[in-house]
C-alpha positions as CSV (number, residue, x, y, z in Angstrom):
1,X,-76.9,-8.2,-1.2
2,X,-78.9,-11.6,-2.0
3,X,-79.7,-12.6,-5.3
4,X,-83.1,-12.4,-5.2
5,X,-83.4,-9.1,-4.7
6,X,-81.6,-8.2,-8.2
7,X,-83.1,-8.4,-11.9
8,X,-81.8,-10.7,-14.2
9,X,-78.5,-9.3,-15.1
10,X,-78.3,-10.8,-17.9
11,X,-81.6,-9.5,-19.4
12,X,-82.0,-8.3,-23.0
13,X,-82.0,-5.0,-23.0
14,X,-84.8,-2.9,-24.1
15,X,-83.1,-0.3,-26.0
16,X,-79.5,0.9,-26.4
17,X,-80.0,4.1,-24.4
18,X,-76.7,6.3,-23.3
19,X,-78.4,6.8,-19.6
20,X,-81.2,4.3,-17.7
21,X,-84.3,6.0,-17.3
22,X,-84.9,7.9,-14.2
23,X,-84.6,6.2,-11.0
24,X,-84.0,2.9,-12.6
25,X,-80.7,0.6,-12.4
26,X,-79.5,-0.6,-16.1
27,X,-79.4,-4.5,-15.9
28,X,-75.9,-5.7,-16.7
29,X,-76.9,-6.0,-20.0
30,X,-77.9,-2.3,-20.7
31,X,-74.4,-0.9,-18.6
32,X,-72.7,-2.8,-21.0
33,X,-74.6,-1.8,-24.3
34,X,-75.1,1.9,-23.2
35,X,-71.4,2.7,-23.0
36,X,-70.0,5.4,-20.5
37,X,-67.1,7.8,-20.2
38,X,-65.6,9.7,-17.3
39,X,-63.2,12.5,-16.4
40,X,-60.3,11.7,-14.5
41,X,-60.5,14.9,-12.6
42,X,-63.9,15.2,-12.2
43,X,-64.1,11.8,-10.5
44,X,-61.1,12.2,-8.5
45,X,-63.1,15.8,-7.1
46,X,-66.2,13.9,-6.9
47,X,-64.6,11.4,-4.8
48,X,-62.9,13.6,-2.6
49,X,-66.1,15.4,-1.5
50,X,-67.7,12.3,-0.8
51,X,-64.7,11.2,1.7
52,X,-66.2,13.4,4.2
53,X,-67.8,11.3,6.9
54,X,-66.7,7.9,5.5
55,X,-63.2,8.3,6.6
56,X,-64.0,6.7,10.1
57,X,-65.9,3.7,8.7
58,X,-63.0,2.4,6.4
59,X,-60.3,3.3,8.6
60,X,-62.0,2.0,11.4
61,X,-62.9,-1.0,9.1
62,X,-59.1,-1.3,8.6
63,X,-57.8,-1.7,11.7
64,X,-60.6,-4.1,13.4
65,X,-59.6,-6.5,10.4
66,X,-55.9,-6.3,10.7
67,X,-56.7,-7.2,14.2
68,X,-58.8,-9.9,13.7
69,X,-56.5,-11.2,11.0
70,X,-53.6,-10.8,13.1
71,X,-55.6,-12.7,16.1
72,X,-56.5,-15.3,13.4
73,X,-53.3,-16.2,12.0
74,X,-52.1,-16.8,15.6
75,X,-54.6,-19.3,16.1
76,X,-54.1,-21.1,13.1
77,X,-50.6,-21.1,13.7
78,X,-50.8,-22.7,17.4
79,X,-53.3,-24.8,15.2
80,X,-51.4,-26.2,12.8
81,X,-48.2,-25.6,14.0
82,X,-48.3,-28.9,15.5
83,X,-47.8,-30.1,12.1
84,X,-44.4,-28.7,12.0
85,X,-41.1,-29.2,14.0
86,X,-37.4,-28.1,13.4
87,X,-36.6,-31.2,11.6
88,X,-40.1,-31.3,9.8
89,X,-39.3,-29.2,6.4
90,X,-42.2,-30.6,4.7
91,X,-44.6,-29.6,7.6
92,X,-42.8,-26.0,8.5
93,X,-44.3,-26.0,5.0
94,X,-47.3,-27.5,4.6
95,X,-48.3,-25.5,8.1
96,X,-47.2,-21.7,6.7
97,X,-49.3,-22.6,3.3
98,X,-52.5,-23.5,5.1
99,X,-52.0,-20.6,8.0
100,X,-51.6,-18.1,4.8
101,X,-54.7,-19.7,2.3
102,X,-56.5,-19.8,5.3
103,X,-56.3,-16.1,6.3
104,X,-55.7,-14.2,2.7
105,X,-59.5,-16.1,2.0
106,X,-60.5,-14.0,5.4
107,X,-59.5,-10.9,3.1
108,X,-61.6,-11.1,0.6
109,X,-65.4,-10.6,2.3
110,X,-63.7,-7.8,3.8
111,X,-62.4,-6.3,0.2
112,X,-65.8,-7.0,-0.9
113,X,-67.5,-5.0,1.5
114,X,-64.8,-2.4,1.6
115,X,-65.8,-1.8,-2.3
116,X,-69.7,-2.2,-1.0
117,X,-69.0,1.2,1.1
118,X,-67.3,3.5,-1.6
119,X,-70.8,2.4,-3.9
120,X,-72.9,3.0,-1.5
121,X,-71.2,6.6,-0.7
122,X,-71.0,7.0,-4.6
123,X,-74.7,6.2,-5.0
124,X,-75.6,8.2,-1.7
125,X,-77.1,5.5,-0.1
126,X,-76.8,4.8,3.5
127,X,-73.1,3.8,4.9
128,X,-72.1,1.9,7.8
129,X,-69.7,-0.1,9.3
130,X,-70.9,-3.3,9.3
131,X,-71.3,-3.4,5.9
132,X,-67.4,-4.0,5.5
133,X,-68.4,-7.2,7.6
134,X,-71.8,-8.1,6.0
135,X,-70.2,-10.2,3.1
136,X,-68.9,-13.4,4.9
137,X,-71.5,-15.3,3.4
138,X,-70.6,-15.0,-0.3
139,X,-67.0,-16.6,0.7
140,X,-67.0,-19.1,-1.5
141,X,-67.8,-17.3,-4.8
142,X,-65.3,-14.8,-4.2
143,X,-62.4,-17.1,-3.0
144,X,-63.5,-18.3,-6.4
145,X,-63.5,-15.1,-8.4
146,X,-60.2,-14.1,-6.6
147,X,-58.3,-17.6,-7.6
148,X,-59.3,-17.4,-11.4
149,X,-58.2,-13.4,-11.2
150,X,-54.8,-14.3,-10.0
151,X,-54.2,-17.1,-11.9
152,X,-55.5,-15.1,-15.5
153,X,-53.4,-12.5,-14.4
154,X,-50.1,-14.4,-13.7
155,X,-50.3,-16.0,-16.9
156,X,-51.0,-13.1,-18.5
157,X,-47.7,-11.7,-16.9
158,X,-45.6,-14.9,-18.2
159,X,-47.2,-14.2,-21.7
160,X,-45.3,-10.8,-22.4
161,X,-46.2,-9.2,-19.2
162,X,-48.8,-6.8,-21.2
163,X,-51.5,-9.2,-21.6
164,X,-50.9,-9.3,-17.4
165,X,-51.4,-5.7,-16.9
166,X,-54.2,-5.5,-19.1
167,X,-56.0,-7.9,-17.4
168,X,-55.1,-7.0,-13.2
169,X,-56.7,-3.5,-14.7
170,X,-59.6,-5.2,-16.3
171,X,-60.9,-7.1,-13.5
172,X,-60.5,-4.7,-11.1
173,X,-64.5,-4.5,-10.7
174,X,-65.2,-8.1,-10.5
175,X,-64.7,-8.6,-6.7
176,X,-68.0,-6.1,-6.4
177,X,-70.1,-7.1,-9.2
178,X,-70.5,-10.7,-6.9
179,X,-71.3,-8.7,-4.2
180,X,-73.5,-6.0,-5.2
181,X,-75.2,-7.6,-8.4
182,X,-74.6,-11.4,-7.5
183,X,-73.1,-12.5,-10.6
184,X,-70.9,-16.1,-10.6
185,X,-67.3,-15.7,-10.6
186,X,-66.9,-16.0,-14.6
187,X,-69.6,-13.7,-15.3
188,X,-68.1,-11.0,-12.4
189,X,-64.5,-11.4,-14.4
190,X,-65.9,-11.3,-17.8
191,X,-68.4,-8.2,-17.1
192,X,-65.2,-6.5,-15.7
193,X,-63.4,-7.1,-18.4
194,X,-65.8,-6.0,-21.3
195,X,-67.1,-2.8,-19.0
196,X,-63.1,-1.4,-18.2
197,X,-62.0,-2.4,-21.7
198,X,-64.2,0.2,-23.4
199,X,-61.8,3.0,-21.6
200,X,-59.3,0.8,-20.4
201,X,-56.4,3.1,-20.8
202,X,-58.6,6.1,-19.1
203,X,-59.1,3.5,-15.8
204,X,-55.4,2.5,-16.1
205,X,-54.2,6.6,-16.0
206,X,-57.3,6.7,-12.8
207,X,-55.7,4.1,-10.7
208,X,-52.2,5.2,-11.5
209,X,-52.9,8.4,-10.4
210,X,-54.5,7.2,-6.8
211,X,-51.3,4.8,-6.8
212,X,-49.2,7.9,-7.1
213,X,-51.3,10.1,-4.5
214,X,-51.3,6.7,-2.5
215,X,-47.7,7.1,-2.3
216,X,-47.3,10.2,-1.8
217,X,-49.2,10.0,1.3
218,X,-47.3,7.2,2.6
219,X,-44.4,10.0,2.4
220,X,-45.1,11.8,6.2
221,X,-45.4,9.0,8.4
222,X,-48.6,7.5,6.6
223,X,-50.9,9.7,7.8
224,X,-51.9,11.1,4.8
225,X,-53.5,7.4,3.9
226,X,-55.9,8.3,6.2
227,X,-57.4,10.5,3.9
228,X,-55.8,8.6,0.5
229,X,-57.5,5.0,1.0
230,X,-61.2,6.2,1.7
231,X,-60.4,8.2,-1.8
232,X,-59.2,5.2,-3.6
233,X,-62.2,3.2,-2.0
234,X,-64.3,5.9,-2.9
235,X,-63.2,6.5,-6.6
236,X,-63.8,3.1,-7.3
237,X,-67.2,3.2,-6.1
238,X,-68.1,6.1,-8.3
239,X,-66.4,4.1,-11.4
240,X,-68.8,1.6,-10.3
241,X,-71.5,3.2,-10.1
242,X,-71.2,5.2,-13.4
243,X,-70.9,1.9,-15.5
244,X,-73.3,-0.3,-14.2
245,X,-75.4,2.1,-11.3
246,X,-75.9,0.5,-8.1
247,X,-79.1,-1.3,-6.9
248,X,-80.9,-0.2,-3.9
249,X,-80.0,-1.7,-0.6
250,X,-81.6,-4.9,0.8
251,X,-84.2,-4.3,3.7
């Protein structure tokens, strides 16, 4: 989604109400002001009837990237690989750090607009698969937002670990709030932060939950993820959309 077709997330906000008015999307300013709260359970069930008919899209979404990343990675290795030779160690090297910079930035857009299809099925807009492709275009800002993520997190991890886990929960919303409400990197970390840290510990007990159905899927073959990664796709897209709403789609 383009920026010019959001408000001003920023905005004062007009009042501190609990709930936007009718039909109207809080600006970033009002989601964070108006405060929110959720039931695990109730999210999780509300996901799970929404997985219905968007199981195709991100599986299908799934494999046509793993392809294309696959496909990529070879040609950046026959690429680069002429950088490297069995007596180069310095170039072995310097070719496997640009073949895997190269294609982990790939997996970003596609992250992106995998978290674009669980909003848009939270906020019962219209879903399709080429949104988990349409985001290519905002590279840049969320190579960006990913980078300052890791690096915030990993030094939280050195620092104690805690600070580390607090934080890999905190921003877990950032990667979308580029996407969907166009904010800069710092502002899509920061707005993360403050938004999960009012019930951090309830999102932390949410995503260890899908971590542990995730698992427990993985259990008979993997074909229970299937049904598991469109509801952890989908549960965060309700989180989403319960803090901060979701804007309408661009024509």
């Amino acid at each position: 989604m383009s920026e010019s077709t959001a408000p001003n997330p920023y905005a004062a906000p007009s009042s501190n109400l609990q709930e936007a008015p009718s039909g109207q999307v809080p600006t970033i300013a009002e989601a964070l002001s108006r405060g929110y709260d959720f039931n695990i359970g109730d999210l999780l069930s509300e996901a799970w009837q929404r997985v219905k008919g968007t199981k195709g899209i991100i599986i299908g979404g799934f494999i046509v990237f793993y392809v294309a990343l696959f496909a990529a990675t070879a040609v950046l290795g026959f690429i680069f690989g002429g950088l490297a030779s069995e007596d180069n160690i310095a170039g072995i090297i310097i070719a496997q750090l640009i073949i895997t910079v190269l294609a982990s930035a790939l997996s970003y857009p596609f992250l992106a607009g995998l978290n674009m299809v669980g909003i848009r099925r939270a906020a019962d807009q219209p879903v399709s698969f080429n949104e988990i492709f349409s985001h290519f275009g905002r590279l840049v800002p969320l190579l960006i937002t990913a980078i300052v993520m890791m690096i915030l997190v990993y030094v939280g991890m050195l620092l104690l670990i805690i600070p580390g886990i607090y934080l890999s929960v905190a921003y877990m919303l950032a990667i979308p709030l580029v996407v969907e409400r166009g904010l800069s990197p710092w502002q899509a970390l920061e707005t993360s932060r403050k938004a999960i840290s009012q019930h951090w510990f309830k999102v932390f007990g949410l995503f260890l939950l899908l971590g542990i159905i995730m698992g427990l899927s993985m259990i008979p073959v993997g074909i229970g993820l299937i049904w598991t990664i469109p509801l952890f796709i989908i549960s965060m897209g309700v989180l989403y959309r319960t803090i901060f709403g979701v804007l309408p789609p661009a024509n």
